[in-house]
C-alpha positions in Angstrom: 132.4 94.8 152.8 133.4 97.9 151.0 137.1 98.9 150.2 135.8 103.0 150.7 132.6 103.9 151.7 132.1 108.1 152.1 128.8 110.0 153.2 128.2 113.6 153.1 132.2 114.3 152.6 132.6 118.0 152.1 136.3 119.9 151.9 136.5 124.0 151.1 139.2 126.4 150.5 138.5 129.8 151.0 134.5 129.3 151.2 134.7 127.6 148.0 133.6 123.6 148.2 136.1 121.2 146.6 134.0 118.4 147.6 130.6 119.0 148.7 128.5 116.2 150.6 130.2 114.0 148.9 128.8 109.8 148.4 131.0 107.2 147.5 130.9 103.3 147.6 133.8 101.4 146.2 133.6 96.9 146.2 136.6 95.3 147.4 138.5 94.1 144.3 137.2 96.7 142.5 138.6 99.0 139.4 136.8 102.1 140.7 137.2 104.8 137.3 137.0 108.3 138.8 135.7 110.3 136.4 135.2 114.3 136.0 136.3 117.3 134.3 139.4 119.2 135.9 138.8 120.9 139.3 135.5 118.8 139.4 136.7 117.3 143.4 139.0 114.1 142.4 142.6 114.8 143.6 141.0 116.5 146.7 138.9 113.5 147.3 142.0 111.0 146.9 144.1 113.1 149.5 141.3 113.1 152.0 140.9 109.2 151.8 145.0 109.5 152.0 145.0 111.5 155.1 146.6 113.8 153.5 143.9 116.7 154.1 141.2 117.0 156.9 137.7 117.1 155.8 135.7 120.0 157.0 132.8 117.5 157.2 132.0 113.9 156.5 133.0 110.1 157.0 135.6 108.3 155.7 135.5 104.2 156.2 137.9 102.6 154.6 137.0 98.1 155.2 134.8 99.2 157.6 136.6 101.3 159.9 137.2 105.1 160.3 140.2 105.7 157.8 142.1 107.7 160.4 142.5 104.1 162.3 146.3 102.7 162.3 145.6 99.2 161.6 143.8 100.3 158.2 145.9 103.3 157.1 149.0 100.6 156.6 146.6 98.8 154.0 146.9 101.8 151.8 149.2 102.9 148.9 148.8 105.8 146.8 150.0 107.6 144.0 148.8 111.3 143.6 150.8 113.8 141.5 154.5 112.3 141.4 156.2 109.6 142.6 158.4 112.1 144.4 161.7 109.9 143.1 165.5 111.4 143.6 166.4 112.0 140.3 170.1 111.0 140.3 169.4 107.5 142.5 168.5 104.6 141.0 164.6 102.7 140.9 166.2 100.0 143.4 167.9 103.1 145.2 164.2 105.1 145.2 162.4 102.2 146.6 164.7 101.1 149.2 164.4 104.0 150.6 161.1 104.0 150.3 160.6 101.0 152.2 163.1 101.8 155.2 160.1 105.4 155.4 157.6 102.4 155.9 159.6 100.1 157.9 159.2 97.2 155.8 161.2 94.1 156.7 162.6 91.8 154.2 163.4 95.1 152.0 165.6 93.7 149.1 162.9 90.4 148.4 160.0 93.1 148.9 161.3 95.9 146.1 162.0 92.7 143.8 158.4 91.7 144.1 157.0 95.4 143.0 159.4 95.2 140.5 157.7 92.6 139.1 154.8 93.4 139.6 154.9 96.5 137.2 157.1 94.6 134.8 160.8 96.3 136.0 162.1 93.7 137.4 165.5 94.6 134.7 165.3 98.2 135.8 166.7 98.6 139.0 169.7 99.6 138.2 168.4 102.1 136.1 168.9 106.3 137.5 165.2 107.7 137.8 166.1 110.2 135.6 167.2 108.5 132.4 163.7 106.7 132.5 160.8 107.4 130.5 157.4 108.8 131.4 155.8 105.4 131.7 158.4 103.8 133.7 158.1 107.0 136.3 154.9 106.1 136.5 155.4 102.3 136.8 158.2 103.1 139.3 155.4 105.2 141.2 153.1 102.5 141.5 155.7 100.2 142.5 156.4 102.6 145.6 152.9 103.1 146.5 153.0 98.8 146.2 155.0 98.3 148.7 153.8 96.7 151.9 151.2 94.6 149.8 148.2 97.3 150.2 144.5 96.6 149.8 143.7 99.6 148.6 145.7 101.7 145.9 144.8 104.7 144.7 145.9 106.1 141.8 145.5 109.6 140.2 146.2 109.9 136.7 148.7 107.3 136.0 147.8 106.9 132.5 147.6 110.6 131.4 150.3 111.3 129.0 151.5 107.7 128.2 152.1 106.8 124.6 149.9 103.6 123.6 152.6 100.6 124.4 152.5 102.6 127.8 148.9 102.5 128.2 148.5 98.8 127.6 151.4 97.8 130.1 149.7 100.2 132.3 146.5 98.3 131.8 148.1 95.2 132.4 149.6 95.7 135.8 146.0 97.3 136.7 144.2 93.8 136.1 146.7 91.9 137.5 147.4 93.6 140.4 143.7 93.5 141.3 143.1 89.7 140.0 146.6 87.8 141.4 147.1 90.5 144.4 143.7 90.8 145.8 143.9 94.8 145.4 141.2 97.5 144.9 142.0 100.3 142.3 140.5 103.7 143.1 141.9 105.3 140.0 141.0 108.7 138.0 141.8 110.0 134.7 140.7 111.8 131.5 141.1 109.1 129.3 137.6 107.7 129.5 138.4 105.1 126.3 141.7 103.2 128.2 139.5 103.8 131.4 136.5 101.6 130.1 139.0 98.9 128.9 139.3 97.7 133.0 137.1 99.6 135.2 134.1 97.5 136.9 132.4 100.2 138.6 132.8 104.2 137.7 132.1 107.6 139.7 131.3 110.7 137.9 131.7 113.8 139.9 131.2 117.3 138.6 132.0 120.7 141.3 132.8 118.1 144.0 129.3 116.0 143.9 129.1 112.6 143.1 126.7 112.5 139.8 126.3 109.2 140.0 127.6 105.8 141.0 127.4 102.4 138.8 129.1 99.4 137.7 130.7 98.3 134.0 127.7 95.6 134.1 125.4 98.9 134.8 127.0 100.9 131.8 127.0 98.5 129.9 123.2 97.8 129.9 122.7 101.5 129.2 124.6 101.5 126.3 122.4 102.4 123.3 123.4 100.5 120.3 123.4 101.8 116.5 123.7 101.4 113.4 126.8 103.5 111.7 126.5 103.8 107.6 127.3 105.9 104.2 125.8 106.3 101.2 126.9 107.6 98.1 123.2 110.1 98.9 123.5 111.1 102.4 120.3 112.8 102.4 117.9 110.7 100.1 119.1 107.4 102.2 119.0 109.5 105.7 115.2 110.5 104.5 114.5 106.7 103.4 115.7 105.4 106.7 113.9 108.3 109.1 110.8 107.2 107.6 111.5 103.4 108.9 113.0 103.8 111.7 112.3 106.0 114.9 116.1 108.2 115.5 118.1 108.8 112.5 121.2 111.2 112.5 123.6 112.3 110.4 126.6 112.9 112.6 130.5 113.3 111.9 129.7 112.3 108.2 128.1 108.9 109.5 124.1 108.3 109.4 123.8 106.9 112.8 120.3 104.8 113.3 119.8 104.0 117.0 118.5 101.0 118.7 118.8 98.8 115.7 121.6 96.7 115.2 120.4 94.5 112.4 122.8 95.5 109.8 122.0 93.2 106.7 118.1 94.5 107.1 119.2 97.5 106.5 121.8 97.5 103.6 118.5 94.8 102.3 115.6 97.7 102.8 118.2 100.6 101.2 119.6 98.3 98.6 115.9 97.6 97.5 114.7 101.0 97.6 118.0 102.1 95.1 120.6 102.9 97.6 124.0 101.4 97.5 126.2 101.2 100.9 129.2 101.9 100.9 130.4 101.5 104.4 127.8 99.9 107.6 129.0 98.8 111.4 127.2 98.3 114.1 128.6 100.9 117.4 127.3 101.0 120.8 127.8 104.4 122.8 130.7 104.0 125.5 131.4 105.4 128.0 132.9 108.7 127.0 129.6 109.6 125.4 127.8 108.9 128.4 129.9 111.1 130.0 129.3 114.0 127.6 125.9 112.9 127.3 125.4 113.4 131.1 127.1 116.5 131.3 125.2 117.7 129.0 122.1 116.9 131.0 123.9 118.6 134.2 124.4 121.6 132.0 121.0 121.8 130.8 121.5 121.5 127.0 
């Protein structure tokens, strides 16, 4: 069974198509990366999976069964935009109530279970306001936790964080999927911290879905090569090109792709009288994929 499955989703405003015949197919217990350049369809596709807009056209299934249904809606959290905190109230006073909106039972033993779930379980007594960036964001996923969802869905949660941020972030994202049994629809820009826990991504560009494919997928598409300098750039770039079949010189770096035998070639430049002076073996991620693919879409 699929957490979301969507066929042929299409939203306008004004004539103009935010999503247009939209596919998507998200695993349970997946990190689904939503990926695509701003105004490409993502936060419009998150609040029609919310409920929070009407499709024009479309199906939304959401375990199965139409994602308007009562039973699965409750299996949802979200977190799109804000957490839409009171400023001057405290975390525990924000997600109390919180839970009283939902009608959650056990209230006080169910906000100290978010708590420490997103590692604020020492927070609580903390006013919204005096916390930083990261915690907002923490404290928003802790909100859109409550109720033990299946599905969360996140949009941008990790844009602006500082490093220590991101990591925590990463953390809870793992966990929360691993010891919780919850998928993660989640987008963002930062394709680098994206490709650290995501195991299947969606790439959509003017509200189509460009394609659809796991980390196990990306992973096997990866092209490997060769990064190196040389004290002669061109003499070595020239030496290699006639060895081997793509050579580049790129951001100061000869790049030699699909090889990833480093000592043969510091051996076959050493012999031929070039020194190295720095050699490491890359493979593309998957932000170059994505630029790669857009570049495609573009036709460059």
């Amino acid at each position: 069974m699929n957490a979301i499955e969507i066929r042929n989703l299409s939203k306008s405003f004004r004539g103009m198509y935010a999503v247009d015949n939209l596919n998507m197919t998200v695993p349970v217990g997946a990190i689904y990366g939503f990926i695509g350049e701003n105004g490409s369809g993502k936060s419009t596709t998150e609040k029609l999976i919310c409920g929070h807009l009407v499709p024009d056209d479309g199906e939304i299934k959401l375990f199965g069964r139409d994602y308007t249904d009562a039973g699965v809606r409750v299996r949802v959290g979200a977190l799109i935009e804000d957490p839409g905190c009171f400023p001057g109230s405290s975390v525990y006073q924000n997600l109390m109530m919180q839970a009283i909106n939902l009608g959650i039972e056990n209230r006080d033993e169910e906000i100290r279970r978010v708590l420490q779930i997103v590692r604020m379980e020492d927070s609580a007594n903390i006013k919204f306001k005096s916390c930083s960036l990261g915690m907002k964001q923490r404290i928003g996923i802790a909100m859109a936790l409550l109720g033990d969802p299946a599905l969360l869905i996140l949009d941008e949660p990790i844009n602006g964080l500082d490093t220590d941020g991101m990591r925590i972030m990463r953390e809870i994202l793992v966990d929360i999927t691993k010891n919780y049994g919850c998928t993660v629809l989640i987008s963002s820009h930062i394709l680098g911290e994206l490709e650290k826990i995501a195991t299947h991504y969606g790439i959509i560009r003017q509200g189509k879905m460009i394609t659809e494919l796991s980390a196990d997928e990306m992973d096997a598409r990866a092209q490997i090569f060769v990064s190196l300098r040389t004290k002669d750039m061109q003499g070595a770039k020239a030496l290699l090109a006639a060895k081997f079949s793509d050579v580049r010189e790129e951001e100061e770096y000869i790049h030699v792709y699909d090889v990833d035998d480093t000592a043969a070639i510091v051996d076959y430049l050493m012999k031929n009288g070039h020194v190295v002076s720095e050699i490491k073996k890359n493979k593309i991620g998957l932000e170059e994929y994505y630029i790669e693919l857009m570049s495609q879409k573009e036709g460059k």
